[in-house]
C-alpha positions, 0 to 999 in steps of 0.5 A: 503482461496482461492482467484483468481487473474488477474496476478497469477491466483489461490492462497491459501492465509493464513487469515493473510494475509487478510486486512479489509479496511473498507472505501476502497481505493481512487476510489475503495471505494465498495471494503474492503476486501483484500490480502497482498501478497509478489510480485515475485520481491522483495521489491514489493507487491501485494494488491489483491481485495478478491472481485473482481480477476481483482483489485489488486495493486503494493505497496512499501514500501516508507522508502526505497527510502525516508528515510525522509517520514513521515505519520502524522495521528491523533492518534484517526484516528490510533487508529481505525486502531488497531495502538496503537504504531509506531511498530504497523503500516505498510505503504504502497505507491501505485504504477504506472507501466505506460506500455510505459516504462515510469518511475515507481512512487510511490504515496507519497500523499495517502499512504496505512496505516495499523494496523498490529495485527487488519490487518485493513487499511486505505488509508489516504490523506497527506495534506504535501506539500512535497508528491505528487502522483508520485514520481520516485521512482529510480530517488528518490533511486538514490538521496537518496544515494548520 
C-alpha cells in the first residue's frame, strides 16, 4: 500500500503495518487509519495518518526510560483491542519535539496501546498520578541509571 507523508514523502507501507484506531486519537478523533513505521533514528517511531499525509506522530517506547511504567486497562477494554495476553500489546508514548530546542517529552498520561496480531489501537487516559503529558525523556533516561 502506498501511502504520502509530510517528512518522507511517498512510501510503500507492508499492510502490516496499518493500524485501525477506531476512536482516533486525542484531538485527532475523524482519523482511524494509520501506519507504523520504524524512524531514521532509532528507538523512535513514525505513526502516520493514512488519511491525511500532513498528520503524523513521534512515538517512544516508554519501558526504555521508565522501566517502572505501568498501563492499567480493564481487560474488557484490551479485549477490544484483540489484547488476550501482555505479549500481545505494544505501548506506545506520543512524543513532543518543541522546535526551540527545548527538551524532548514523552506523554506518559495517555499512551498509545495496541493489539498486535488484530493491529488495532487505542489512545487510553491513565488516570495514575504518577504520569503526566511531559515527561523529559533524557532527563528521565539519565535518572533511570543511576
Amino acid at each position: 500500500m502506498k501511502i504520502q507523508t509530510k517528512i518522507m514523502g511517498e512510501l510503500d507501507v507492508d499492510e502490516r503495518q496499518i493500524l485501525d484506531i477506531p476512536d482516533g486519537l486525542i484531538g485527532f478523533k475523524k482519523f482511524t487509519s494509520y501506519a507504523l513505521l520504524d524512524a531514521p533514528q532509532k528507538p523512535y517511531f513514525f505513526l502516520q495518518s493514512t488519511e491525511l499525509s500532513e498528520l503524523g506522530f513521534i512515538l517512544l517506547d516508554p519501558f526504555l526510560f521508565r522501566p517502572d511504567y505501568a498501563v492499567d486497562a480493564a481487560d474488557d477494554y484490551l479485549g477490544a483491542l484483540g489484547i488476550t495476553d501482555p505479549e500481545d500489546a505494544l505501548v506506545l508514548a506520543l512524543v513532543t519535539v518543541p522546535p526551540n530546542g527545548g527538551p524532548v517529552t514523552a506523554n506518559l498520561m495517555g499512551p498509545l496501546v495496541i493489539g498486535r496480531k488484530a493491529r488495532r489501537g487505542a489512545q487510553i487516559v491513565l488516570a495514575d498520578p504518577r504520569w503526566h503529558t511531559k515527561h523529559d525523556v533524557m532527563a528521565e533516561l539519565a535518572a533511570s541509571r543511576k
